[in-house]
C-alpha positions as CSV (number, residue, x, y, z in Angstrom):
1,X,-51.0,-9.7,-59.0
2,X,-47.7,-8.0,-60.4
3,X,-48.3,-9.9,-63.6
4,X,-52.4,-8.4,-63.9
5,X,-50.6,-4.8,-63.4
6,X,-48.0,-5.3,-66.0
7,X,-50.5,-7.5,-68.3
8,X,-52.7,-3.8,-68.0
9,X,-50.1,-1.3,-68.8
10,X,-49.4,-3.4,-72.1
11,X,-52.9,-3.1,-72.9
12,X,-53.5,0.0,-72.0
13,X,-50.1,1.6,-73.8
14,X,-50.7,-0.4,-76.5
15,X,-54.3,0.9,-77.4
16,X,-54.8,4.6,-77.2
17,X,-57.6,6.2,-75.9
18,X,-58.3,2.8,-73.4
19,X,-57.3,4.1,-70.4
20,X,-59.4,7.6,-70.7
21,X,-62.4,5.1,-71.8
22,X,-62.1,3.1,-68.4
23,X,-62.4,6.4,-66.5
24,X,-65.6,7.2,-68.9
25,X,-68.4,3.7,-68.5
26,X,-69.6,3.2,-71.7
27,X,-73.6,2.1,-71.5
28,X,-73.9,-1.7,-72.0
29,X,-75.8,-1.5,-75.1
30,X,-76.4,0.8,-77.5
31,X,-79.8,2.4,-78.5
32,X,-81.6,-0.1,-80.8
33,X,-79.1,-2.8,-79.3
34,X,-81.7,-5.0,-77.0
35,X,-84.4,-4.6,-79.7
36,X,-81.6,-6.2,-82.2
37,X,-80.9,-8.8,-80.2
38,X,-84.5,-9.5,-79.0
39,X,-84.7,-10.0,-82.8
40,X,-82.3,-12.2,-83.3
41,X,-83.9,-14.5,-80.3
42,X,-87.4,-14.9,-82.0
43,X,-85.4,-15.4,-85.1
44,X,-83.0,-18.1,-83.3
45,X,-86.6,-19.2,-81.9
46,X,-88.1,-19.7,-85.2
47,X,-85.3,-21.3,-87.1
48,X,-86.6,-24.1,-89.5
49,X,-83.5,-26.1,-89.0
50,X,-79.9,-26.4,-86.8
51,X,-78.3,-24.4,-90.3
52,X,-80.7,-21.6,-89.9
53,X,-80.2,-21.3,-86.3
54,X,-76.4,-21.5,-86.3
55,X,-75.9,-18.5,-88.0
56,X,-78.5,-16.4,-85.4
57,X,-76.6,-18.0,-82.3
58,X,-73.4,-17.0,-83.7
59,X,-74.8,-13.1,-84.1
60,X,-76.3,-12.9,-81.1
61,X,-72.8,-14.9,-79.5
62,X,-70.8,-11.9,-80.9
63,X,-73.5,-9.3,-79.4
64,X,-73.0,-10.9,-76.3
65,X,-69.2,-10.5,-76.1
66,X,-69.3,-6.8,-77.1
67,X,-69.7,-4.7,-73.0
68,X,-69.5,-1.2,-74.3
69,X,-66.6,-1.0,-73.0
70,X,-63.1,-1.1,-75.3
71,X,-61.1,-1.9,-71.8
72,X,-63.5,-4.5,-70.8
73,X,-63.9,-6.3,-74.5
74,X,-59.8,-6.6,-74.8
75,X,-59.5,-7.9,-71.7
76,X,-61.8,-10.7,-71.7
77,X,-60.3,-11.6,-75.3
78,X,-56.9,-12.1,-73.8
79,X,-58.4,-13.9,-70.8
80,X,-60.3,-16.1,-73.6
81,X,-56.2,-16.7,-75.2
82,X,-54.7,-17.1,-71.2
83,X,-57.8,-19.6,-70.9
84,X,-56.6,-21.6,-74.2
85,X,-52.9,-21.6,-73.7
86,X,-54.0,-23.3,-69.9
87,X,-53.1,-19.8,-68.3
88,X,-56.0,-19.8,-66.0
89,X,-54.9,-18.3,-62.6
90,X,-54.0,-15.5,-65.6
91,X,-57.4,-15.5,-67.0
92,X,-58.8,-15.6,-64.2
93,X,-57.3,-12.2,-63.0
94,X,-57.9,-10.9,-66.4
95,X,-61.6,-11.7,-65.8
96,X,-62.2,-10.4,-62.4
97,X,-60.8,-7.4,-63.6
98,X,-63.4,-7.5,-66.4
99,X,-66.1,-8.2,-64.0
100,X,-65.1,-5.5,-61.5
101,X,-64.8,-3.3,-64.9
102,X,-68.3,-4.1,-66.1
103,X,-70.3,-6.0,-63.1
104,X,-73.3,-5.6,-65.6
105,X,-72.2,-8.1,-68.1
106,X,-73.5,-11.3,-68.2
107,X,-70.6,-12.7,-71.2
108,X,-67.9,-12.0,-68.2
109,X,-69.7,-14.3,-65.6
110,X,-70.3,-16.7,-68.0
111,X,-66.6,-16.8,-69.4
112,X,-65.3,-16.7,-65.6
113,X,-67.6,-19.8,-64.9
114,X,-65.9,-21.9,-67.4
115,X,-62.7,-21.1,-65.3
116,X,-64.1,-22.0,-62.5
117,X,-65.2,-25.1,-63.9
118,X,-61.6,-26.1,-65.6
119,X,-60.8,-25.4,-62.1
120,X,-63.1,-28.3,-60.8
121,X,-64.7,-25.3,-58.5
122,X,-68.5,-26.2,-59.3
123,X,-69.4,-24.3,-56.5
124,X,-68.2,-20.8,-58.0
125,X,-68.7,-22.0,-61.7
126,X,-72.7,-22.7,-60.6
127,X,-72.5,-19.0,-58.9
128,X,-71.5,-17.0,-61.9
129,X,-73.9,-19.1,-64.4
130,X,-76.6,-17.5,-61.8
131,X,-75.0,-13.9,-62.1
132,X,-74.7,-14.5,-66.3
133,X,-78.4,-15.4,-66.3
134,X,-79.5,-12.6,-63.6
135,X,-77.8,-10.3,-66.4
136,X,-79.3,-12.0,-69.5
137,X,-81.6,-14.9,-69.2
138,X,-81.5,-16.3,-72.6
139,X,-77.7,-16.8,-72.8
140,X,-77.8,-20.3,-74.1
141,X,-74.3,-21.6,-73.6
142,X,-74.7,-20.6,-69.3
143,X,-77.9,-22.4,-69.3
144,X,-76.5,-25.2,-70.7
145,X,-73.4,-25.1,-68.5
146,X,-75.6,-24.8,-65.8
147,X,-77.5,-27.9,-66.9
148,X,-74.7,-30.1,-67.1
149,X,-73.2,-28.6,-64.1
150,X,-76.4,-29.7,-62.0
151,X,-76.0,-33.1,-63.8
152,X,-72.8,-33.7,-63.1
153,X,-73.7,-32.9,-59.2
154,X,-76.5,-35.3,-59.3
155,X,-79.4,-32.5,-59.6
156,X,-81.4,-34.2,-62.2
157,X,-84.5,-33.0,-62.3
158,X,-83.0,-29.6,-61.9
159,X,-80.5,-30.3,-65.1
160,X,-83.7,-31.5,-66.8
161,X,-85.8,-28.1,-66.2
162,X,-82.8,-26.2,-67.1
163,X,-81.6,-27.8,-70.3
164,X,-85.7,-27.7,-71.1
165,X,-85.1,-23.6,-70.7
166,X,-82.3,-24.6,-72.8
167,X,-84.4,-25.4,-75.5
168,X,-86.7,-22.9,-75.2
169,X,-84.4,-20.2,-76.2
170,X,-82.3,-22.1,-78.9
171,X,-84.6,-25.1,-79.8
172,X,-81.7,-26.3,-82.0
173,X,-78.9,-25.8,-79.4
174,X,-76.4,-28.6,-79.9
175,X,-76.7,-32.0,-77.8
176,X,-79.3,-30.8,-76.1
177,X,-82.0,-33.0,-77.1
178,X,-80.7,-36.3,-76.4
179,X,-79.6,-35.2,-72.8
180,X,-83.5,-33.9,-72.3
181,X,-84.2,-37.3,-73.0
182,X,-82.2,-39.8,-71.2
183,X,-82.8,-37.3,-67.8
184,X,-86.7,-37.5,-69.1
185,X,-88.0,-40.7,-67.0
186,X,-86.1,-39.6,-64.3
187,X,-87.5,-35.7,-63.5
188,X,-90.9,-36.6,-64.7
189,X,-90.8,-40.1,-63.1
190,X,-92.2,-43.6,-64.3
191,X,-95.9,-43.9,-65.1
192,X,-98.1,-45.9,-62.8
């Protein structure tokens, strides 16, 4: 914990203007946000090709790690650096700090699920996908995670309805497909 309080005061010395921002919430989006990113969805939706949809998932990836909140956007970057240098009892302080910060954002659940799953906690990883979801149902990378997660625990049918969701939001999401189809015989079961 002494390392989360010294890890803040360098942040917050080192930016000006963060710590008056924490005592000030920012709203999570800003006017005309959610109708640009309800764009980019039916545009991700509509995508001709993987190409095509790449570049909408990767604007509506960077929408989704922006909180409206300074504080809570350069913490969850350095708990994104603690999580790739293996630092994750760090990032994972740095992110339930983010969380407390901003319980309203669905991009700190999701990253604070992947911790949990590094950690092998499947338990906790499976109840922050729900929180990231409750927040924003289209975030493609938790439904997947939550699909493989159910796989993985031997939910089948469930990983099969949830990679299908999968699909619905990003038909083009990455590996997807061929997972739908070996779970396929399984969750709809062998005709007669």
């Amino acid at each position: 914990m002494k390392l989360i309080v010294a890890l803040l005061a360098v942040i917050l010395t080192s930016a000006p203007g963060l710590a008056q921002q924490q005592a000030e919430p920012a709203p999570t989006a800003r006017p005309g946000e959610s109708q640009r990113l309800d764009r980019l969805f039916e545009r991700l939706k509509a995508a001709p090709n993987a190409e095509a949809a790449k570049a909408f998932a990767n604007q509506i990836e960077q929408r989704f790690e922006k909180s409206g909140s300074d504080t809570a956007d350069l913490m969850l970057q350095r708990a994104k650096l603690a999580i790739e240098s293996k630092n994750l009892d760090t990032a994972l302080d740095l992110i339930d700090f983010v969380v407390t910060l901003k319980p309203d954002w669905a991009e700190a659940y999701h990253r604070r699920a992947i911790i949990h799953f590094i950690l092998k906690d499947e338990e906790s990883a499976i109840r922050d996908i729900r929180l990231a979801l409750a927040h924003e149902p289209r975030h493609f990378h938790a439904l997947a995670g939550l699909g493989r997660l159910l796989q993985m625990m031997g939910q089948k049918k469930q990983a099969y309805q949830v990679y299908q969701r999968t699909l619905d939001v990003h038909p083009h999401f990455p590996d997807i497909a061929p997972m739908i189809e070996r779970l396929k015989k399984e969750a709809e079961g062998q005709p007669i």
